[in-house]
C-alpha positions in Angstrom: 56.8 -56.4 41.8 58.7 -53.0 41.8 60.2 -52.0 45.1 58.9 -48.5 46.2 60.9 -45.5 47.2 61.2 -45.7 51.0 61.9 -41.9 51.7 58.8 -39.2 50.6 59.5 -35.7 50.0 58.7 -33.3 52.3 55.4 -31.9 51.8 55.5 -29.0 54.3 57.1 -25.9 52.6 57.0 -23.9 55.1 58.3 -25.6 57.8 61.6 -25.6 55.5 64.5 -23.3 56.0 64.6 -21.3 52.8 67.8 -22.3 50.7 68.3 -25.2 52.1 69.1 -28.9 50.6 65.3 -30.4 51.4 64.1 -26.9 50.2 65.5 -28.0 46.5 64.1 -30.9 47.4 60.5 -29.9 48.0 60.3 -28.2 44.4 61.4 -31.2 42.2 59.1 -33.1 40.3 59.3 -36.2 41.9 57.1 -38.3 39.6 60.4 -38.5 37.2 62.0 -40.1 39.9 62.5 -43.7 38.7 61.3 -46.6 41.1 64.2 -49.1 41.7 64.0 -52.2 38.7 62.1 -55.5 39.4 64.7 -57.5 40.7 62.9 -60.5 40.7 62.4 -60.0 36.8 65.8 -59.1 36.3 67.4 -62.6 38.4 64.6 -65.3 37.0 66.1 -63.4 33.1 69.4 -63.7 34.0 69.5 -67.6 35.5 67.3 -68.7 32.8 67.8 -66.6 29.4 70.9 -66.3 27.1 70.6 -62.7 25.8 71.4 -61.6 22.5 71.6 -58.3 20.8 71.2 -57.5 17.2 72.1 -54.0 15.5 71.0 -52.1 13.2 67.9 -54.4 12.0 66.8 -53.4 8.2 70.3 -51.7 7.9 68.1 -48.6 10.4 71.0 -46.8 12.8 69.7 -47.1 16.2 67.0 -50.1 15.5 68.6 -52.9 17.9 67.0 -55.8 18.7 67.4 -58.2 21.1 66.6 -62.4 21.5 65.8 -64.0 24.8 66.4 -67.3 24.7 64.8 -69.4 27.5 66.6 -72.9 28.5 63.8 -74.6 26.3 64.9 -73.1 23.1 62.3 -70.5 22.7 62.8 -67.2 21.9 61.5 -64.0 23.0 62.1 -60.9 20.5 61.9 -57.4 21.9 63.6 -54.0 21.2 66.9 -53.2 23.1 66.4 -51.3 26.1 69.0 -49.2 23.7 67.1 -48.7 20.6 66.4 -45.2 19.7 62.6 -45.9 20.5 63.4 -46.7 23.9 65.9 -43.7 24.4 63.6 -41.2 22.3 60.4 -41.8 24.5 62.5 -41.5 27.8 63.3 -38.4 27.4 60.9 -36.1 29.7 61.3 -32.8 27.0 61.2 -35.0 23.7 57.8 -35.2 23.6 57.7 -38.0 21.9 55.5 -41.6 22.2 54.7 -44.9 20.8 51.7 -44.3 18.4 51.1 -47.5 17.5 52.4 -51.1 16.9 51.4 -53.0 13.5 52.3 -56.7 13.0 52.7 -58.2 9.2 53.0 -61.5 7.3 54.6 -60.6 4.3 53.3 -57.3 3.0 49.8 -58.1 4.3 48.9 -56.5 8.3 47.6 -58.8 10.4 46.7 -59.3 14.0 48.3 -61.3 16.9 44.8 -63.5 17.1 45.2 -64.8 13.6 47.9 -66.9 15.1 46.4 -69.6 16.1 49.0 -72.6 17.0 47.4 -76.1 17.7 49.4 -79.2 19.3 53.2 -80.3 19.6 53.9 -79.6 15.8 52.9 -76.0 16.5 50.4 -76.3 13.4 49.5 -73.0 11.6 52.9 -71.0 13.3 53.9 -68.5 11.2 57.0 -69.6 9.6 59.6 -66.7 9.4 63.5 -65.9 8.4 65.8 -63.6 10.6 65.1 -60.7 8.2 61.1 -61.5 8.1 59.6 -57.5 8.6 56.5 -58.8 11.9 56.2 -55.7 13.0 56.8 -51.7 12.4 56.6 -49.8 15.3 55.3 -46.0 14.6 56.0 -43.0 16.8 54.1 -39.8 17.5 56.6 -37.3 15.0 55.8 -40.2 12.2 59.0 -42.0 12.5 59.1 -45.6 12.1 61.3 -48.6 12.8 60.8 -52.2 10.9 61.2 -54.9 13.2 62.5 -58.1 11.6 62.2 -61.9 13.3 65.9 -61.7 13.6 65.9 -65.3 13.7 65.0 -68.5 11.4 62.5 -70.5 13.1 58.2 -70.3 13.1 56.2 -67.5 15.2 54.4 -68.9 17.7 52.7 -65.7 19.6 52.6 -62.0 18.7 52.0 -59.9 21.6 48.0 -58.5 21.5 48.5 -56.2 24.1 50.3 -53.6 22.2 47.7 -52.9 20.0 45.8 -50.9 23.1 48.9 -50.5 24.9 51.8 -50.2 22.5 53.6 -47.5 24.8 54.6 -50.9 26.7 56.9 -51.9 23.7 59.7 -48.4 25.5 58.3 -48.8 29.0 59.3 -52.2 29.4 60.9 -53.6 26.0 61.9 -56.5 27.5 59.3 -58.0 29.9 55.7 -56.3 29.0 56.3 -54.7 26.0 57.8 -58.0 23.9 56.9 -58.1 20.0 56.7 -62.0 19.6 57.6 -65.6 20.9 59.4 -67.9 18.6 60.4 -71.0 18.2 63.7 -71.2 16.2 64.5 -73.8 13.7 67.0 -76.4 14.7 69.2 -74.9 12.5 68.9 -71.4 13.4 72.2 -69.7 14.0 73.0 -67.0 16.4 77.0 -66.9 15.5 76.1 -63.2 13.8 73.9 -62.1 17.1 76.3 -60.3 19.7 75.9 -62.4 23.2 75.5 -60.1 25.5 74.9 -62.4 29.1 74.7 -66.1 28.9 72.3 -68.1 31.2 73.2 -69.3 34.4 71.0 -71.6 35.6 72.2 -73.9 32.6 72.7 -74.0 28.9 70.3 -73.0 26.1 68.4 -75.9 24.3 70.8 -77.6 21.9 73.8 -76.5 23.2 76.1 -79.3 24.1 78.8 -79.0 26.8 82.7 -79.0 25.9 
């Protein structure tokens, strides 16, 4: 979905005047050069998802979390492309990753497959409060961060693929690297959530025009 890089870097050192521009060129490391973002991502998010961000989860400097809410109602909970997982593992001489991902119910570990959600009630969701710890996210140095639901409501889906993947959860904390879908009680409040880019292909489930 990513656009690629239209211009390649000369290959051909020696046909390059010495102290030249293109001879800088020629000895960068071009595989930290980041491809473009995937636009078609970024618009479908932006006409269809009110965005909310949430600082400091569990009280943690640096652990923000953010809600996408789709026009349906749902939720989608991910880190903050500015939480200090995000920022740590994106810097090339940190040497620093994404160990591993655990998700919890309660005190008790658990895996996204014991989730199981049958028919319209959403029978057997896991029912959760904003502050609800369903996942702790663990990095290389040992440091971890406590994710919380951040919202009232019942879990519908935790995301499986970070358990063999969980270096998706900085790559792409917003699209592949999500933490959970949920479905948010029809009392849920987001009046404490900072909103940080309203829909605009039309309001969020339960939201009534003035």
């Amino acid at each position: 979905m990513s656009e690629q890089l239209n211009a390649s870097p000369p290959t051909d050192s020696a046909a390059v005047p010495e102290g030249s521009s293109t001879a800088t060129a020629v000895a960068l490391d071009w595989s930290y050069v980041p491809l473009p973002p995937p636009t078609t991502f970024d618009y479908f998010t932006k006409r269809y998802y009110h965005q909310y961000r949430i600082r400091d989860c569990k009280k943690v400097k640096g652990n923000d979390c953010r809600l996408l809410q789709h026009s349906n109602g749902l939720c989608v909970l991910c880190l903050d492309p500015k939480h200090e997982v995000v920022r740590r593992c994106a810097a090339v001489d940190a040497g620093v990753t994404v160990a591993k991902v655990e998700f919890f119910k309660g005190r008790t570990a658990i895996t996204p497959e014991s989730i199981q959600v049958v028919g319209k009630r959403k029978k057997n969701a896991l029912v959760c409060q904003n502050d609800t710890k369903l996942c702790v996210v663990v990095l290389s140095d040992g440091m971890e961060y406590t994710i919380p639901a951040c919202v009232n409501g019942f879990v519908l889906e935790l995301n499986a693929a970070l358990l063999e993947q969980p270096w998706m959860v900085a790559a792409a904390p917003t699209a592949e690297g999500y933490l959970a879908i949920i479905n948010p009680s029809s009392k849920a409040d987001f009046s404490g959530c900072e909103n940080i880019w309203t829909a605009t292909g039309g309001d969020a489930a339960g939201e009534e025009d003035d």
